[in-house]
N, C-alpha and C positions, 0 to 999 in steps of 0.2 A: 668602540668595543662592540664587537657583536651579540646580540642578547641569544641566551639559549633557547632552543626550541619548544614549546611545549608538547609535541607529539613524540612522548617519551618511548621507550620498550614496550612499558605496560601498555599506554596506547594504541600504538602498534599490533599488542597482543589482541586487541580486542575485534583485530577484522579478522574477518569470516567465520567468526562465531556466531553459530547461527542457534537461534530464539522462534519454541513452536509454542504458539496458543493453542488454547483448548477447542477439537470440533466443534465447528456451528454447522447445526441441522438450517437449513433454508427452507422458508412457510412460504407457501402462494400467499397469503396478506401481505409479506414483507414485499415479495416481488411487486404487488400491483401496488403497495404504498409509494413504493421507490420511483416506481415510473410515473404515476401521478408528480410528484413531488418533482420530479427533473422536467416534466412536461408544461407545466404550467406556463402561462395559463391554457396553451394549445390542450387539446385533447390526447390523451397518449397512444402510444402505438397500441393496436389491438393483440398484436404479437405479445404484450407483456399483461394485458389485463381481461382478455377475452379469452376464453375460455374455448367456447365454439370454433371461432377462429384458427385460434393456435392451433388446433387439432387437427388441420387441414393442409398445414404449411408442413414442411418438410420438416422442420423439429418435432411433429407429432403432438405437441401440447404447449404453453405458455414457458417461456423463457425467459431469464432477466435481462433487463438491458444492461447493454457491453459493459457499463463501468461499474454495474452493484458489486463487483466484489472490493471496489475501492472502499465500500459501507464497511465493508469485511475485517476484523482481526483486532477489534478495538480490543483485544481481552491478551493482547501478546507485551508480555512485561519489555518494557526498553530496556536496551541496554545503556548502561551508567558508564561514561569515560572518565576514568581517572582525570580532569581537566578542574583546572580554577572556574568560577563561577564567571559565566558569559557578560560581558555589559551588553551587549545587545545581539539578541537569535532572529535569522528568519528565515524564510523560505528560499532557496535558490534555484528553485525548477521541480518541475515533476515529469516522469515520462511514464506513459503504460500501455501494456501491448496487452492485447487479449486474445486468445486463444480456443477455448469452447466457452460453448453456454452456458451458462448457468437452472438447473433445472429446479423447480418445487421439489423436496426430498432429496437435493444432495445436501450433500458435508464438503464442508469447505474446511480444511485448514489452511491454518497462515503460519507459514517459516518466515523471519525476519534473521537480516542478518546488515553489517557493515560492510561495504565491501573497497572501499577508500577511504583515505582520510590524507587531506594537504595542509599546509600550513604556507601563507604568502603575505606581506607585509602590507598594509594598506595603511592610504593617509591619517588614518588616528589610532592607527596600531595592527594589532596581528588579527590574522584570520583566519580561520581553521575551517576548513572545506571536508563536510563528511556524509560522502554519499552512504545512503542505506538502500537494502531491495528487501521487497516483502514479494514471496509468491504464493500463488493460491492453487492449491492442489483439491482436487475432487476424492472422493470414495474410492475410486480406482487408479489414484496416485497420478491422474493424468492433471497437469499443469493447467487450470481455468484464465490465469491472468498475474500478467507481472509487473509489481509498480515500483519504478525508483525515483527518490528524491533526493536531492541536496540540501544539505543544511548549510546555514552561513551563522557563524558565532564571533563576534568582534572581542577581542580583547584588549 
């Protein structure tokens, strides 16, 4: 007998509904913290923490490095699936494209949304495959960087 699926209607209903957190303002602290912090122990690029520097290079002043807006959007509420409680979550990939820079004094928002969801039978039961995308949009609604992941939930 074949068991039912758990990616019901409402399931279903829950892709592409898209979920925006609240503007975040970006501080040069936050920038130069960020790039210390990924650069360790090396020295960081000057492009993210010199000041002088940056101001020479064709971005005209300090920029974040490519993946700070992955730091980005802790503040955007999940979405909740209608789903039984998980025996085991976890990660199944990340991908991210980036697109412009990140400047001191922009606004970054985060739209999240779902944008699949599978269901495949695996050795100790079912699986439910639910990719999500989160992107980062600037002050001038110009797209900074886009991250998708998979989620992998055993049932």
């Amino acid at each position: 007998m074949a068991q039912e699926s758990l990616i019901t209607d409402e399931v279903k209903a829950a892709i592409g509904v898209e979920v925006v957190g609240p503007p975040e303002l970006i501080e040069m602290k936050a920038i130069k913290d960020y790039a210390r912090a990924i650069n360790w122990p090396d020295p960081p690029n000057p492009l993210h923490v010199d000041e002088e520097y940056a101001k020479k290079t064709r971005f005209g002043g300090i920029i974040a490095p490519w993946s700070f807006y992955t730091s980005l959007g802790r503040g955007v509420p999940r979405q909740q699936l209608p789903l039984p409680p998980a025996r085991v979550g976890m990660n199944g990939g990340n991908d991210y494209e980036f697109f412009l820079p990140i400047h001191p004094g922009d606004v970054i928002t985060t739209r999240s949304k779902i944008v699949d969801i599978t269901e495949r039978e695996g050795r100790a039961g079912k699986l439910i495959f639910t990719v999500s995308e989160r992107a980062f949009t600037n002050q001038n609604g110009e797209v900074v960087g886009i991250a998708r992941g998979t989620g992998i939930s055993q049932y």
